[in-house]
N, C-alpha and C positions, 0 to 999 in steps of 0.2 A: 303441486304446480298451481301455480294462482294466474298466470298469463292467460288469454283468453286461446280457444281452438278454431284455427282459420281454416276458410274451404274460398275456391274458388268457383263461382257459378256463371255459366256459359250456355244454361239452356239443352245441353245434351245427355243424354242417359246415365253416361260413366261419371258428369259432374253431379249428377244428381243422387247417384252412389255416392258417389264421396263427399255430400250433404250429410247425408242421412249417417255415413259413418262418423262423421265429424261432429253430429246432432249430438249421438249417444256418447260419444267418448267425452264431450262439455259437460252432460250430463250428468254421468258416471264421476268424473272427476271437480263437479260442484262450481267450473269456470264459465265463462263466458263463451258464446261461441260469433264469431264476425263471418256475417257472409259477403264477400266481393266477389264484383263485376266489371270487368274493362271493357271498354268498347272505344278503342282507340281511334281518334283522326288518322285522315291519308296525311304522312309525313309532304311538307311543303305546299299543300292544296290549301285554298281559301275556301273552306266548306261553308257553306248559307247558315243563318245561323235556326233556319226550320229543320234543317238537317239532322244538327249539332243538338236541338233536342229532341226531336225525334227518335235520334239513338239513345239517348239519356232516358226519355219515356222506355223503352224498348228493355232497357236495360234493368231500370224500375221495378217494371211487370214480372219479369222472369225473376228479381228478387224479395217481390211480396209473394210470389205464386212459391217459392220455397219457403217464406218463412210461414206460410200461412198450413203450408201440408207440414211443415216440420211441428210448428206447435201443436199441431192435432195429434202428435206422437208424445212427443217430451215438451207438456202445458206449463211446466215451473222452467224450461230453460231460457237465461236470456239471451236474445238474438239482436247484434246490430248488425244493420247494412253500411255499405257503401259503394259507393262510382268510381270508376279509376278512367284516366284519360288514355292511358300509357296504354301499353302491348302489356298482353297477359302476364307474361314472363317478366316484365320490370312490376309491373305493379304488385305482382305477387311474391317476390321477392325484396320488393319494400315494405311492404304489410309484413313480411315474415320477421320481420325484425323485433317487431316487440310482441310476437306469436309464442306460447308456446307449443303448440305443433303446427303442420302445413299438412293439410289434407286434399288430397288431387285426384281425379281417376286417370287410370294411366291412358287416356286418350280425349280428347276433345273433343271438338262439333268439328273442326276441321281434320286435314292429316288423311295419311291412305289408311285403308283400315285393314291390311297386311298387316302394319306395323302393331307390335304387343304395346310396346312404350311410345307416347306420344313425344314429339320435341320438349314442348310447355314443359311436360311433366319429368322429362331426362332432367332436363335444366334445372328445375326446384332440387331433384334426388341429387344434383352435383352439386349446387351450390348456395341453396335456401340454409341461412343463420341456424335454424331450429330442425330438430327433428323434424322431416317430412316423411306421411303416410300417402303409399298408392294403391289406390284401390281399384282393384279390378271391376268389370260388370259383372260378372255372377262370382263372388266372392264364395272362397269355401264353407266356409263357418257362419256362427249367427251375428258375428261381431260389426256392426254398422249394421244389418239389417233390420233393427227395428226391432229385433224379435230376441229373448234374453235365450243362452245355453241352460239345456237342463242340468241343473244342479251336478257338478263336481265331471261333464263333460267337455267344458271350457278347456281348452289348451293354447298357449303363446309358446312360441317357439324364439329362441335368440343363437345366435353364432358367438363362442367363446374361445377365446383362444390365454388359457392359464396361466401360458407363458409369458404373456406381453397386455394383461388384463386392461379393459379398457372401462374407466367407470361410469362415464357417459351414458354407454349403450348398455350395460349390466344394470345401472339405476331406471334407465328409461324401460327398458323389460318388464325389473321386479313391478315397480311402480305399475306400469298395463294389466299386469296379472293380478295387481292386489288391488284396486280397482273394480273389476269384474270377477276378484273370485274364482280364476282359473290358474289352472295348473302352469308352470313353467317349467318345458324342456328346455334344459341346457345343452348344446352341442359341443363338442372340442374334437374336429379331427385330428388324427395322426397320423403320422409317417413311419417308418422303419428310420434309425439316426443316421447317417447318411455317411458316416465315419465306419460304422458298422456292416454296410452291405456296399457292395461295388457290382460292376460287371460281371465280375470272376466270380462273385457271388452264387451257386445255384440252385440253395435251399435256404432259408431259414427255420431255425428247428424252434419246434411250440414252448417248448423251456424260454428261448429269444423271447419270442413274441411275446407270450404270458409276462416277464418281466418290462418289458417295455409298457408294456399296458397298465399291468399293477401300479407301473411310475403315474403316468400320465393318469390314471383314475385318484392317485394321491394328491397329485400337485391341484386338478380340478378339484379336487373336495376343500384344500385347505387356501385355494383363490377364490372359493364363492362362503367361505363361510364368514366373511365381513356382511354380504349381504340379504346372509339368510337371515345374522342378527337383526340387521336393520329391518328385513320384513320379513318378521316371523311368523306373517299371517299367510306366506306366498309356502305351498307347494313345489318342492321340486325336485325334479326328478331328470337327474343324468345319463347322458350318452357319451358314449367313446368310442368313438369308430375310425377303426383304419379304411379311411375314403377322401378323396379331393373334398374340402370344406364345402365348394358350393352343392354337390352332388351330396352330402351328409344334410345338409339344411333342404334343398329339395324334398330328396326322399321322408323326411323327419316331418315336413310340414305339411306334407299330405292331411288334409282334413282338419287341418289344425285353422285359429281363428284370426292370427296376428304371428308373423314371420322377424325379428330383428337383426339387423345387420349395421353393422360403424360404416362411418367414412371420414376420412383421414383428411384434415381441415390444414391447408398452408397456410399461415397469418398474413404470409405475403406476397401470397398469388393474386392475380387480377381474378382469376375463376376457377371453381370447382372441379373435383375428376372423381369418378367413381373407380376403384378398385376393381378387378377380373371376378372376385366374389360377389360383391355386391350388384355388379354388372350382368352374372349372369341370373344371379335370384331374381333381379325385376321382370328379368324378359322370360322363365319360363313359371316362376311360382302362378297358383293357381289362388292365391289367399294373399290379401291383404299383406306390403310389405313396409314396415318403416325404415329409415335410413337414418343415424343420429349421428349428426357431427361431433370428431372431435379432435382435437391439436395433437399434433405429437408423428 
């Protein structure tokens, strides 16, 4: 990835996680990292124009006061700033465009703080161009924290599905893990075939089971073995589990450092929609989750 790694900065705890995650993944990956700040005019108001810099200063401050702790962490990364006039959500969505990732913490300075997912940050995960990262405030793992995994305890987690392989999110995965050097869980849940079992149904015998599974551990081995080629330096290590996908990725990413999930991109939607998977990993994972768009 040569594109640079965007973060939005807002002054609040969760952006300032997602600074620092966004530091080390530029890092890590030898790119560039852009930090932005919006600080939007009252739509239709004639603001004075002491106002109008005053928030520009404002805005300033809070983006040397990051790059200046960020350097003190990662002294060889390059950092640019920028001002945005817009609402967070256009401006960081226009930045995302020649981004390659979006890094956000899933809450801002404003918002109730009930809510797990902030607006700003729903909105990037449904509809930002590039991969977008959400980072929680106490994130599970060491990954954005500043502080490396001990050796050969690094784990990424990705959602697979063998049957309908997606190479967006399978590249954007390996690529994280080979990167930092940690391991990658692969997930693929399963079902019972659906031709197979009915209502009437009121056993399945472990002969069934064991065969269906055998299936599904074959077809996963011989859909990731393109890109164990390509990154033969990535660890990995499979699951197959008869459970709801997003309940297979929860459970699995416990303690893990980096969670991956797709999102299914309309060419010719006005706007974004996140999937019932990908919807419910934002709102209950405890660990860093990326989203990676893709067509189809």
């Amino acid at each position: 990835m040569s594109r640079p790694v965007l973060a939005g900065i807002d002054g609040s705890v969760h952006s300032s996680m997602a600074a620092d995650w966004a530091a080390r993944e530029a890092a890590l990956r030898g790119v560039q990292l852009r930090l932005i700040h919006a600080s939007p005019l009252l739509p239709g108001a004639a603001v004075p124009l002491p106002a109008v810099e005053r928030l520009r200063r404002v805005g300033e401050q809070m983006l040397q006061r990051a790059v200046g702790d960020l350097s003190d962490r990662y002294p060889d990364l390059a950092i640019r700033t920028e001002q945005a006039d817009d609402a967070p959500a256009s401006a960081l969505l226009a930045a995302a465009r020649t981004a390659g990732i979006l890094v956000v913490g899933t809450r801002g300075a404003g918002g109730f703080d009930c809510l797990a997912v902030g607006s700003v940050a729903l909105r990037m995960a449904m509809a930002a161009a590039c991969p977008v990262v959400l980072v929680p405030r106490q994130p599970a793992g060491a990954l954005g924290a500043g502080r490396p995994a001990a050796p050969g305890a690094a784990q990424a987690v990705v959602g697979f599905d063998a049957h309908h392989p997606v190479s967006e999110t399978a590249d954007f995965a390996f690529s994280a893990a080979e990167a930092r050097g940690a391991c990658l869980r692969v997930v693929q849940a399963w079902a019972f075939p659906a031709d197979s079992v009915s209502p009437r149904t009121l056993t399945v015998t472990e002969e069934d089971r064991a065969t269906w599974e055998d299936q599904e551990v074959l077809q996963l081995s011989d859909a990731l073995r393109a890109w164990q080629e390509k990154y033969p330096r990535v660890t990995v290590r499979s699951d197959v589990v008869l459970l709801h996908p997003a309940e297979a990725l929860l459970n699995t990413s416990r303690g893990s450092e980096l969670l991956v999930v797709g999102r299914r991109t309309d060419p010719q939607a006005v706007d974004g929609r996140l999937g019932p998977i990908a919807h419910a990993v934002l709102h209950h994972a405890r660990c860093p989750v990326a989203v990676v768009p893709h067509v189809g």
